[in-house]
N, C-alpha and C positions, 0 to 999 in steps of 0.2 A: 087416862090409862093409856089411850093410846101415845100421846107425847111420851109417858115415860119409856112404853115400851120401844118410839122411835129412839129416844137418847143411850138406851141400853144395846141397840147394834149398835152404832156409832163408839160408842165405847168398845163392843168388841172386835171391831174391825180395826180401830186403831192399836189397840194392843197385840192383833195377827202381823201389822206392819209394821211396827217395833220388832214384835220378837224375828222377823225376817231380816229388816237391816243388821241385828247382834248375830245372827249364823251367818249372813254374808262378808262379815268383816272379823269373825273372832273363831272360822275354823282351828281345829286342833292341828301341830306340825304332824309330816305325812315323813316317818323316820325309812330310811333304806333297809332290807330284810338282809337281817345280817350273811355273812358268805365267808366260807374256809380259803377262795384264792384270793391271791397276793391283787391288789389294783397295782396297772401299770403305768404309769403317766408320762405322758412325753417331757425329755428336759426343757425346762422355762428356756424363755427366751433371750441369747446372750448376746455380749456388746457389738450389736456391728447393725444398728438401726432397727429393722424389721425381722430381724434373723430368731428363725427359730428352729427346733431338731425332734423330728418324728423317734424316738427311739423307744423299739420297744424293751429293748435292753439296759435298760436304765436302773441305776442302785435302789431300789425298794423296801419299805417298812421289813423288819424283823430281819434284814442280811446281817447282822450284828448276832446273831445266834448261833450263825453259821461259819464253815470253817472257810477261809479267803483262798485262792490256790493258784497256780498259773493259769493262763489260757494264753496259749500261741497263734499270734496273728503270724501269715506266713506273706499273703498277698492282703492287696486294695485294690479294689475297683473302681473306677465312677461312671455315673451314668448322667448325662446331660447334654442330649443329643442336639442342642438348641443354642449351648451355650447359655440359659438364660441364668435367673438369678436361683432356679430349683437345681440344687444338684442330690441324687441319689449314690451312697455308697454301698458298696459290697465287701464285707469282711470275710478272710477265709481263714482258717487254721484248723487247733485245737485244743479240745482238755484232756486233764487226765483220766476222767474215766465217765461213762454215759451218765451217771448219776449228777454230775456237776452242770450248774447254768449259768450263762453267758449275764459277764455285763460288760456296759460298754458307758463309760464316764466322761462324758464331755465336758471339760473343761470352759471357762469362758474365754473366750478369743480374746489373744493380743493385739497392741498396738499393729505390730508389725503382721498382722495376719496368722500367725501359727495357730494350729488349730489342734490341741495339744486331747488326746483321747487314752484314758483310764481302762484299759483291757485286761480280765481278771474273771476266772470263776469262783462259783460260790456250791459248797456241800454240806447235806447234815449230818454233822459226826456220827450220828448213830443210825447211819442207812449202810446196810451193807451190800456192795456194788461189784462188779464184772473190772475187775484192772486190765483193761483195753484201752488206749485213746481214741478220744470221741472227736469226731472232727466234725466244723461247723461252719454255716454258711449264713452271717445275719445281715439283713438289708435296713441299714438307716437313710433318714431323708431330708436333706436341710434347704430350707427355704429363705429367699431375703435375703442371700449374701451379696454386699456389693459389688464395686467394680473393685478388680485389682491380684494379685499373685500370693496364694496362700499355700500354704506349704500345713501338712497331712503329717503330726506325731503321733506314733503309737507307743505307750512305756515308754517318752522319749527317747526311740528312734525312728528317724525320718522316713516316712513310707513313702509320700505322693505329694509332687507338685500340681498344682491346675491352677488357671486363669480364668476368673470371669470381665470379660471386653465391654465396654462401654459399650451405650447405640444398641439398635438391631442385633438379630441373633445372624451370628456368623455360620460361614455354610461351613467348615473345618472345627470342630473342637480345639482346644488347644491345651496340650499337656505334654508335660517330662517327668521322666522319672529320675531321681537324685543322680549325678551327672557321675561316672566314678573313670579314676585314672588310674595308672597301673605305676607308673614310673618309676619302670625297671625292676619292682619289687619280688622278692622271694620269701617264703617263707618255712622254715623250718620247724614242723607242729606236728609232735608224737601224738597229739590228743585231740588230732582232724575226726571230725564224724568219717565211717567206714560202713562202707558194703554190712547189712544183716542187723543195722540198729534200729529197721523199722520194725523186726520181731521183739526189740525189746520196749519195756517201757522206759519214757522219759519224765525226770523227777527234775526239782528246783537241784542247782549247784550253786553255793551264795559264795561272791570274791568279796573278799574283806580287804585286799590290798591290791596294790601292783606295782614293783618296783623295776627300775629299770639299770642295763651294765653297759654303760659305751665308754669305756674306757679312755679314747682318742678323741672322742667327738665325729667319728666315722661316720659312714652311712651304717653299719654294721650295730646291730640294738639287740640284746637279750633281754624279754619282759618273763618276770618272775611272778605268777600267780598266786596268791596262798588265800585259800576259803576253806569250807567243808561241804558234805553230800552226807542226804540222810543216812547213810549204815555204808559201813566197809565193802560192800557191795556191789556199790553204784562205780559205776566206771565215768571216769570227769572225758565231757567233750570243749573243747574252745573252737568255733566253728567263726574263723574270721572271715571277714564281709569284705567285698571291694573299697578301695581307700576313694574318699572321696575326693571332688575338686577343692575342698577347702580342710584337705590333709587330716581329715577325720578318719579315725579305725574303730570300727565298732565290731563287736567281739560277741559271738550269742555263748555264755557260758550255762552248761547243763550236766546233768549226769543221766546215763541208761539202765539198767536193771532186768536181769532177768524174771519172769513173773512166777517162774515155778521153783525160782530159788527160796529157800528158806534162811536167814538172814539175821544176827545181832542187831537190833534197834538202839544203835547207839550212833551217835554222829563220827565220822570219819571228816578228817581233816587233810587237808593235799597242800601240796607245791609243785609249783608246774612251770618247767620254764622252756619259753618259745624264741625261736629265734628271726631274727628278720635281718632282711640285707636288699640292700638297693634302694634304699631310699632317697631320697631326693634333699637338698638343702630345704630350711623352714622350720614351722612351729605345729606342731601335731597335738592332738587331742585323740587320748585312746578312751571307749565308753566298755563298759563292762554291762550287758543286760541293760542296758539305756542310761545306766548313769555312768557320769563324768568319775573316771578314776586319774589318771596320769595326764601330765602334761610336758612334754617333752622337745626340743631341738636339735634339729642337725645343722651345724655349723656349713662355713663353707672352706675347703680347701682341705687336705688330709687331716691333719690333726691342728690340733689347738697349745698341747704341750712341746716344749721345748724338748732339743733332741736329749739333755743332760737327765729332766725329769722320765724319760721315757721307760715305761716299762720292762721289766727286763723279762726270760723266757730261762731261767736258770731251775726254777724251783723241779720240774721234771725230771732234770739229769739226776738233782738230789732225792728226788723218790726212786730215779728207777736204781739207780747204782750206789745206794746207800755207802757202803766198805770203803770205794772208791773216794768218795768227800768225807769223808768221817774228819773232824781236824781241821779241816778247808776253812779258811775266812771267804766270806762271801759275802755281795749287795744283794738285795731284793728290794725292788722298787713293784710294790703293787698297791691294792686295795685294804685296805684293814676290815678282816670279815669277824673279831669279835670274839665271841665264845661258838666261833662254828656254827654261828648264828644262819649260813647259809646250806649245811651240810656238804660242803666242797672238801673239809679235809677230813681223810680215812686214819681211824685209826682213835687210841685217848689221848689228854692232855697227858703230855711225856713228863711236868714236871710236879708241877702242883694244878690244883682245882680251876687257878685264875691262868691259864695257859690261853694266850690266841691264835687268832690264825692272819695268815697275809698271804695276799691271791695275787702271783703273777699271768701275764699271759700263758703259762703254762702250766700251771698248778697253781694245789693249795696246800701250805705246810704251818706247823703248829709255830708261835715263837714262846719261850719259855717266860715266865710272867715273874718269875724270880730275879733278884740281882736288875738287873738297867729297864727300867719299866719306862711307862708313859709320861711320868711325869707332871706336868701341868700342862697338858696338850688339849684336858676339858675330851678327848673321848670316852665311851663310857661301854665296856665289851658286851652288855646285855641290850643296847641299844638300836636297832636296824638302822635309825638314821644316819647313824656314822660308820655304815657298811661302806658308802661311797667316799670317803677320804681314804687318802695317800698316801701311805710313809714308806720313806726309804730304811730299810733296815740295814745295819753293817755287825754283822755276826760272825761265829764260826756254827759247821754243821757237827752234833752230838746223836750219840746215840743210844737207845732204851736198853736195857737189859734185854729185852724181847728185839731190839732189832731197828724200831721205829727211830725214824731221824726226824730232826728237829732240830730249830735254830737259836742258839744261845746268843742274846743280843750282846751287841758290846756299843750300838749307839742307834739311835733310832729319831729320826726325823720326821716330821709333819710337813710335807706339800702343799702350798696352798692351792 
């Protein structure tokens, strides 16, 4: 009796140390208590060895529900009192209104170092908010960058150059700001921001083109802007930026708004043309709100055309003093502007429907589309690309019923 009852613990103390080994090895998973905020993660870590970026600004689950909007970076900071491989940034600007949250999109680093950052907020359509601009102050922190000259994109435009120096940490930081040169430039811009638009609000203005008129190849350049702005309302700003050392113009386009104005919610559409002079010989790049729109040169020496093809300055006399040329044979050597494709000439087509226009240095007058046409010259009057070709017109000046003069072709030439 008693042996059995010895073998009867033993049995049940083996089986207390079994069922302990299966709870030590076969707990149930221990799940996280669910939660209504967003998790915010720092961006992984991008190409440049050990490099990684504290951001607490970072694009996050469910932005995708949300409406995308601007955010204006205005300055950049850094902090990196050591020079070492830790460097901290400081971003300053705005949104459109306190309701919207910052993000900040760090891109993966280039070959060549740019360090290219996605700035943009984000709102829920259906929060109704204070239309005030909210301005903001976020600190990112990037650790691990190597040795060497990295240059700071924001919406690609160039904010900030810095250096991190081989060796020891040096007793001087070292940093520049984009190098900018002026040479000789002027600018003539109806549509400069102005005294009292910090009381209005600022809205997206999108340029869909930009075409450019240098007729000689001068320094002398007219750039033609054509976008829209949300509602008729909005007042178009082009706030150009110093030209930089490698003949770069970059251009902040925006529109203002008054907040207490009451307003058509329909898109408004513009053209807007600026003028410049003084420019220097070269190859220019003009950026519109960070992207690359136009690309352009100035020759060197006054002009490029021959004195025969040269423009002529006739078409004014024929606007102002109609009576006087009535009958007159006349040249005009300018631009073929189309179907008034540019809005330059006043007035209707004088003849029929297919009426165009030709822009000398001094005007813009209609030519009749009847009788001695184009021919097979391949231009096409609905087309902007063929605003910038040349024809020599040889006509007499006519005039409307109503008054209007206009040029009845009698030969017409193409420039190459």
């Amino acid at each position: 009796m008693d042996g059995k009852f010895e073998i009867l613990i033993v049995v049940i103390l083996l089986a207390i140390a079994v069922t302990g080994c299966q709870a030590a090895t076969s707990q149930p998973d221990i799940q996280p208590e669910a939660t209504d905020e967003a998790v915010i993660m720092p961006s992984p870590a991008i190409q440049d060895g050990t490099l990684s970026v504290l951001n607490p600004f970072n694009p996050v689950p469910g932005d995708d529900v949300l409406i995308r909007s601007q955010a204006n970076i205005d300055t950049v900071q850094w902090n990196n009192p050591q020079n070492t491989k830790d460097v901290g940034f400081v971003f300053k600007g705005s949104m459109p209104t306190p309701c919207h949250q910052l993000r900040l999109n760090f891109l993966p680093l280039t070959a060549d170092k740019s360090l290219e950052v996605e700035a943009y907020s984000v709102s829920n359509p259906d929060e109704v908010c204070t239309q005030v601009i909210q301005e903001f102050e976020a600190a990112v922190s990037l650790t691990g960058l190597g040795q060497g000259d990295y240059t700071l994109f924001i919406n690609g435009k160039e904010m900030l150059r810095f250096t991190i120096p081989s060796g020891e940490p040096a007793a001087t930081p070292i940093i520049t700001l984009t190098e900018t040169v002026q040479d000789n430039q002027s600018i003539l811009n109806p549509f400069n921001p102005v005294p009292g638009d910090d009381a209005l609000i600022r809205s997206q203005a999108f340029v869909d083109t930009v075409q450019w008129d240098n007729p000689q190849n001068t320094k002398e350049v007219s750039l033609i802007f054509k976008g829209s702005m949300p509602t008729p309302c909005h007042q178009l700003r082009l706030n150009f930026l110093p030209l930089t050392a490698d003949k770069r113009l970059d251009v902040e386009a925006y529109s203002v708004s008054n907040p207490d104005e009451v307003c058509t919610q329909v898109i408004q559409e513009f053209e807007a043309a600026v003028s410049l002079t003084g420019l220097g010989q070269g190859d220019y790049t003009l950026f519109a709100n960070g992207q690359e729109m136009l690309r352009f040169s100035i020759a060197s020496g006054e002009s490029v055309t021959s004195p025969n093809d040269a423009f002529t300055s006739i078409v004014q006399d024929i606007l102002s003093n109609p009576e006087q040329n009535v009958d007159q044979s006349v040249v005009i050597v300018g631009y073929y502007r189309g179907w008034n494709l540019l809005g330059e000439a006043s007035g209707q087509s004088p003849v029929t429907r297919s009426d165009w226009v030709i822009k000398d240095n001094s005007g813009a007058i209609y030519v009749s589309a009847e009788g001695n046409g184009l021919g097979d010259a391949g231009i096409f009057p609905g087309s902007l690309d063929d605003t910038t070709k040349v024809l020599r017109v040889t006509g007499s000046v006519r005039l409307t019923s109503t008054g209007q003069p206009y040029i009845e072709p009698a030969q017409i030439e193409l420039i190459p």
